[in-house]
C-alpha positions in Angstrom: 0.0 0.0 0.0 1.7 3.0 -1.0 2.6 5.6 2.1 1.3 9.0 2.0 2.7 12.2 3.6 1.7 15.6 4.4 3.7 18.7 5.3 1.4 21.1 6.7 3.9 24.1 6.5 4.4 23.8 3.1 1.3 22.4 2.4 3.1 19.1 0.1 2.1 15.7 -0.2 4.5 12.9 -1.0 3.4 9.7 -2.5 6.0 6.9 -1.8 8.6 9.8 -1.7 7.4 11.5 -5.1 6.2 14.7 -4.5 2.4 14.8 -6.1 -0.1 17.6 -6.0 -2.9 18.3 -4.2 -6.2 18.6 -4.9 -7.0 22.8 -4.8 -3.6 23.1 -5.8 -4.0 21.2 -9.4 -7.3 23.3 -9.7 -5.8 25.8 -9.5 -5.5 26.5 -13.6 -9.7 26.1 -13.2 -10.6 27.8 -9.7 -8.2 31.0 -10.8 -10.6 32.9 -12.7 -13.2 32.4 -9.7 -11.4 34.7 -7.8 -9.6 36.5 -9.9 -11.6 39.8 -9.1 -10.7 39.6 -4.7 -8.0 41.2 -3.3 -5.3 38.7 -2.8 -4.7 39.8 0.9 -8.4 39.2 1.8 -8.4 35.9 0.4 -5.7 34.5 2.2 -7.3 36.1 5.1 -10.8 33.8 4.1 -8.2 31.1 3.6 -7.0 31.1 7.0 -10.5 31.4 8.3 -12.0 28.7 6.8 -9.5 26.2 8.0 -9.8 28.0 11.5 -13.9 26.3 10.5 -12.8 23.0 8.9 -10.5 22.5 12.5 -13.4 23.3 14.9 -15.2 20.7 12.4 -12.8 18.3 12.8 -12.7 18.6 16.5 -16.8 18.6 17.3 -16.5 15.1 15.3 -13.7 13.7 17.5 -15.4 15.5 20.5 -12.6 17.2 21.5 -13.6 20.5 20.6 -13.4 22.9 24.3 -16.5 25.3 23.7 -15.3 27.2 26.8 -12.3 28.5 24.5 -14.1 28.9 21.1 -13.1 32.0 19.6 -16.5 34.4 19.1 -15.7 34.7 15.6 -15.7 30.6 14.9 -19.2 30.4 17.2 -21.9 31.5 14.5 -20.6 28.7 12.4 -19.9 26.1 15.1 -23.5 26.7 15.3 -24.4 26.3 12.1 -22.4 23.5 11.8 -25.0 21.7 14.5 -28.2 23.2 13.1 -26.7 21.2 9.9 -26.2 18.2 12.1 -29.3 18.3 13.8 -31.9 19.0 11.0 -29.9 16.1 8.0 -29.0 13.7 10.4 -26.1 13.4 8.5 -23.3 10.0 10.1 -19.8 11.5 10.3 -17.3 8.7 9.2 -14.5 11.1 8.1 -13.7 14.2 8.8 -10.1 15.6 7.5 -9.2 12.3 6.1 -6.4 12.5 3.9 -7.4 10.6 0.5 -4.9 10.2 -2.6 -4.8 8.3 -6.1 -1.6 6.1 -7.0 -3.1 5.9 -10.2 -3.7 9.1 -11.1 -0.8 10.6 -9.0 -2.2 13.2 -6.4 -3.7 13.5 -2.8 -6.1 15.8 -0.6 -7.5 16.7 2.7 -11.7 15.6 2.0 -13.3 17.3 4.6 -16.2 15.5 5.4 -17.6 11.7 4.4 -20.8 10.1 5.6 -24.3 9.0 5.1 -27.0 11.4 4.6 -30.6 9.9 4.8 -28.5 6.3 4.4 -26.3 7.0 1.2 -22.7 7.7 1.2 -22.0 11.1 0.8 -19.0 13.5 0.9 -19.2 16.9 2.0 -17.2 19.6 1.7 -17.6 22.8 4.1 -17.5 26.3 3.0 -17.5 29.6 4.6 -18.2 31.7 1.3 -21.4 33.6 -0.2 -21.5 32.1 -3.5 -20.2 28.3 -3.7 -18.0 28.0 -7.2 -18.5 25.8 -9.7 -14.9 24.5 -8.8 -16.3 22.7 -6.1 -17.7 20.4 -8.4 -14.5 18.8 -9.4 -12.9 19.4 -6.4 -15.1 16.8 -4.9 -15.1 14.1 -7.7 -11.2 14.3 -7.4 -12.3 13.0 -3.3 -14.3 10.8 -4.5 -12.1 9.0 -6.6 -9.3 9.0 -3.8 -11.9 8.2 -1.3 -12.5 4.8 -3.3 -9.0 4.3 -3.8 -7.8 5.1 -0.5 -10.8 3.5 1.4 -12.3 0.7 -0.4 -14.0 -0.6 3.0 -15.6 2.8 3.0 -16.8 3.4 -0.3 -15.7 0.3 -2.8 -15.9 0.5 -6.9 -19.0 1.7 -8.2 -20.9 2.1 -5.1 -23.3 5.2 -4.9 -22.1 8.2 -3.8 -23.8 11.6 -3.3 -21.6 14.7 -3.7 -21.9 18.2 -1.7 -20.8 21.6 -0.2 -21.8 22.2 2.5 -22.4 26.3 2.5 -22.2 27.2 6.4 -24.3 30.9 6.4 -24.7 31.9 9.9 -25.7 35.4 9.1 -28.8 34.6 6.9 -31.6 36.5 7.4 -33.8 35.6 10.8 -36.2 32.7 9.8 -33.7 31.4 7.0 -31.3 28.5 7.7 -27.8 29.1 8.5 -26.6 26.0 6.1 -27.2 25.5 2.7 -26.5 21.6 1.1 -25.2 22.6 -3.0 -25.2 19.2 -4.8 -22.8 18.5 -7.9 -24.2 15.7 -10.0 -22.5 16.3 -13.2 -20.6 13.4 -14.5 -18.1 15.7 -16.6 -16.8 16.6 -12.9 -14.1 14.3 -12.6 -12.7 14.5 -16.2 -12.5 18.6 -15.7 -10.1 17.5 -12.6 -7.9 14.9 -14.1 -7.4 18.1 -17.0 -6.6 20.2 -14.6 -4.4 17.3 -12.8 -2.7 17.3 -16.6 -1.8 20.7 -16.8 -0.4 21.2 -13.4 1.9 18.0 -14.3 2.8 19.5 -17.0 3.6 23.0 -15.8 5.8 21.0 -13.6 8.1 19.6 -15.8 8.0 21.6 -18.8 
């Protein structure tokens, strides 16, 4: 089985010692023009924010997460987070799992993997106002790694439902503070493994 590793200061995956990209990072060449209009400094400050969310995530699933010490910022979407819970019933099985693809040659962080109303679905969480349509790949590409990675979890040609999950917690009064976005086109996965292409390529040209 090959041996994945992560270095979260540089943010690099190894794959049996080769260097391989990740999964925002070879989408990259797709997810540019989404944002090519915000302010470079404001989206690395989202950046940092949202995996300030995707940690207190990570810990409510392990229960480790100390609500005492929760930063008032992260609390409107810790909340959220369990309205989301609460109302889906969505089963946690993973939750900042890393995932990768021998075959293919790259590797990712999925943040969430389940069953919502009994089917196996992967989620991933978002703290934006508009959801792209890079998401859509981006969670085929977890998919695929998933079944890879994970067999036990999600074998060969088993269903498997794909989301983000848009955490809102300022909506207006009345409205829910989560929003499930579905991705359902099968062209998802080939618009990654372009991507994937092109990045390689870049690479070594």
């Amino acid at each position: 089985m090959p041996v994945l590793h992560f270095d979260p200061e540089d943010h690099r995956y190894t794959l049996d010692g080769t260097e391989v990209p990740g999964v925002t990072t070879a989408l990259k060449v797709v997810s540019a023009a989404d944002y090519a209009m915000v302010d470079p400094e404001l989206l690395a400050t989202k950046a940092r924010f949202g995996q300030a969310v995707h940690r207190l995530i990570e810990l409510d699933c392990l229960g480790e997460l100390d609500l005492v010490t929760l930063d008032d910022d992260l609390e409107p979407y810790y909340l959220a987070w369990r309205e989301f819970l609460a109302a889906s019933g969505f089963q946690v099985l993973l939750s900042e799992s890393k995932v990768y693809s021998a075959r293919y040659g790259y590797a990712g962080m999925l943040d969430l993997f389940g069953r919502l109303n009994g089917i196996p679905s992967l989620v991933d969480a978002k703290c934006v106002a508009c959801v792209m349509p890079s998401t859509g790949p981006q969670t085929a590409a977890y998919e695929n790694a998933l079944r890879e990675t994970r067999p036990h979890l999600l074998a060969a040609g088993a269903p498997c439902r794909r989301y983000a999950l848009q955490l809102r917690p300022n909506a207006k009064p009345g409205a829910a503070r989560w929003q499930l976005v579905p991705f359902t086109n099968p062209a998802d996965f080939r618009v990654f493994l372009s991507s994937l292409t092109i990045t390689q390529w870049r690479k070594t040209a």
